[in-house]
N, C-alpha and C positions, 0 to 999 in steps of 0.2 A: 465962505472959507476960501482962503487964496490957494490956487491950483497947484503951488510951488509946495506948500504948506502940506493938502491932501497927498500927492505925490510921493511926498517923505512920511507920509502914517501910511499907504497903501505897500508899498515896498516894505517898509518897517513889519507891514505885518507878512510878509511874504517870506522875509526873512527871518520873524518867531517862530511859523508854524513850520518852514523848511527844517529852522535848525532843532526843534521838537522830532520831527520826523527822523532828524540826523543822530538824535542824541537817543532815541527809544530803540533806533535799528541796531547802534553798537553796543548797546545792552542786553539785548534779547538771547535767550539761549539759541545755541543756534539748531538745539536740538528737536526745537519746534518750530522753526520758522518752515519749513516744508511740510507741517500738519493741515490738515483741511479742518478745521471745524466742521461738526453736524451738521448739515444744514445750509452747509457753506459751498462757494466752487472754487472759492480760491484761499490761498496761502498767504501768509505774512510776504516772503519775500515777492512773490504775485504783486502782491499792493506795493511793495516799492520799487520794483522794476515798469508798474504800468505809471507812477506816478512821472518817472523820468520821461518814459513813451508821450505821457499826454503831456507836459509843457514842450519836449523834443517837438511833438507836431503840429501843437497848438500856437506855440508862440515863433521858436528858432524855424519851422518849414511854414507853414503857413502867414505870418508877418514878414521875414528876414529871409525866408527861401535858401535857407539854413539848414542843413543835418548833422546832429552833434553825436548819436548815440552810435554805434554799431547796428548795420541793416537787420541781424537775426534779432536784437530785442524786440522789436514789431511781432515779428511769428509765437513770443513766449508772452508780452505784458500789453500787449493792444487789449482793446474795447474789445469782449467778446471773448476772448484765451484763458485757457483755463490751464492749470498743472497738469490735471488729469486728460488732458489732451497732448501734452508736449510730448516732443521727440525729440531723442539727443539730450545733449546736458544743455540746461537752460544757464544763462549767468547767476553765478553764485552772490548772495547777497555783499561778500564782500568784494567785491565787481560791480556793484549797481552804488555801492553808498556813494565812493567816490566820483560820479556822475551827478548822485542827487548833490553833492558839495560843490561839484562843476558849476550846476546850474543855477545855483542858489546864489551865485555872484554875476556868471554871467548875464542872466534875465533880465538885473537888477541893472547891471552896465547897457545891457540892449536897449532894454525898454523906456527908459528916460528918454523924453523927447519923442517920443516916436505913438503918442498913443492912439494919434487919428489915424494911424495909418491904416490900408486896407487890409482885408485879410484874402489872401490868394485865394480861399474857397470855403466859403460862407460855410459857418458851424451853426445847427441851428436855426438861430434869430439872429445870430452878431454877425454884423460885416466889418468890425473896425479890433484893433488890437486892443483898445481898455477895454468891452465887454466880455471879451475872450480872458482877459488876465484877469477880471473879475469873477469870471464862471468858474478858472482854474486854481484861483485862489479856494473857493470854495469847495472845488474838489480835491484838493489838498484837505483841507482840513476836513473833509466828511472821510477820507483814507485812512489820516492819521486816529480818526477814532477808531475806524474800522482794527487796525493793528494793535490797538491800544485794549479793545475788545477781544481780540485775537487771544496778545500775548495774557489776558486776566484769565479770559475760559481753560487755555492749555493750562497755563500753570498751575489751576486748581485743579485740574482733571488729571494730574501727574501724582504718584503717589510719595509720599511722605516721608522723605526717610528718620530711620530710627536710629 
């Protein structure tokens, strides 16, 4: 497969599963995007604020030595933060989407041409930018189920009106 060719379906798909993410978060009641599921540590809006956190330092600080988000999202959507830990008002989901729509073009602008590059600080196993946008890609989409699963359980667990 020619590289130009992969390139344009890997971005293609970066750009479904973003704008999937984009399109479920401005639907969602906003009534429940701050519920925890049973079982659960975190929140709808959790899952899309950490989603911006991990391409913000996955790809734009660690590839491009870049920081796009505001420093306090770190303390609310990093790897490890949970709602039920936060202090202060976290950003509110309609605060995070327009981020997630930031990035969903920028990435797509950065990242072309740039895929051997190194990565400032070895994630894992990956030391170059396509394995990182590949593993992010993927956590994208395991997120988006997660919210998808989210907003199904709340909604049935809401009572019915008559």
């Amino acid at each position: 497969m020619e590289s130009v060719h992969l390139e344009h379906e890997v971005l293609n798909s970066f750009q479904t599963w973003r704008g999937w993410v984009i399109e479920v978060l401005n639907k969602v009641d906003v009534e429940i995007v701050d519920t925890i599921p049973a079982g659960c540590n975190n929140s709808i809006r959790w899952h899309a604020g950490h989603l911006a956190v991990a391409w913000d330092q996955g790809i734009f600080q660690n590839v491009f030595k870049e920081k796009h988000l505001p420093e306090h999202y770190v303390g609310y959507f990093a790897n490890g933060t949970s709602p039920s830990q936060w202090n202060g008002d976290a950003p509110a989901l309609a605060e995070i989407i327009p981020h997630l729509e930031a990035q969903r073009h920028m990435i797509c602008e950065r990242i072309v041409g740039n895929w051997d590059l190194d990565l400032v600080n070895p994630f894992l196993q990956f030391t170059k930018a396509s394995p990182m946008f590949f593993f992010l890609l993927s956590h994208e989409a395991m997120h988006f189920g997660q919210i998808r699963s989210f907003i199904k359980t709340l909604e049935a667990s809401q009572p019915n009106p008559i």
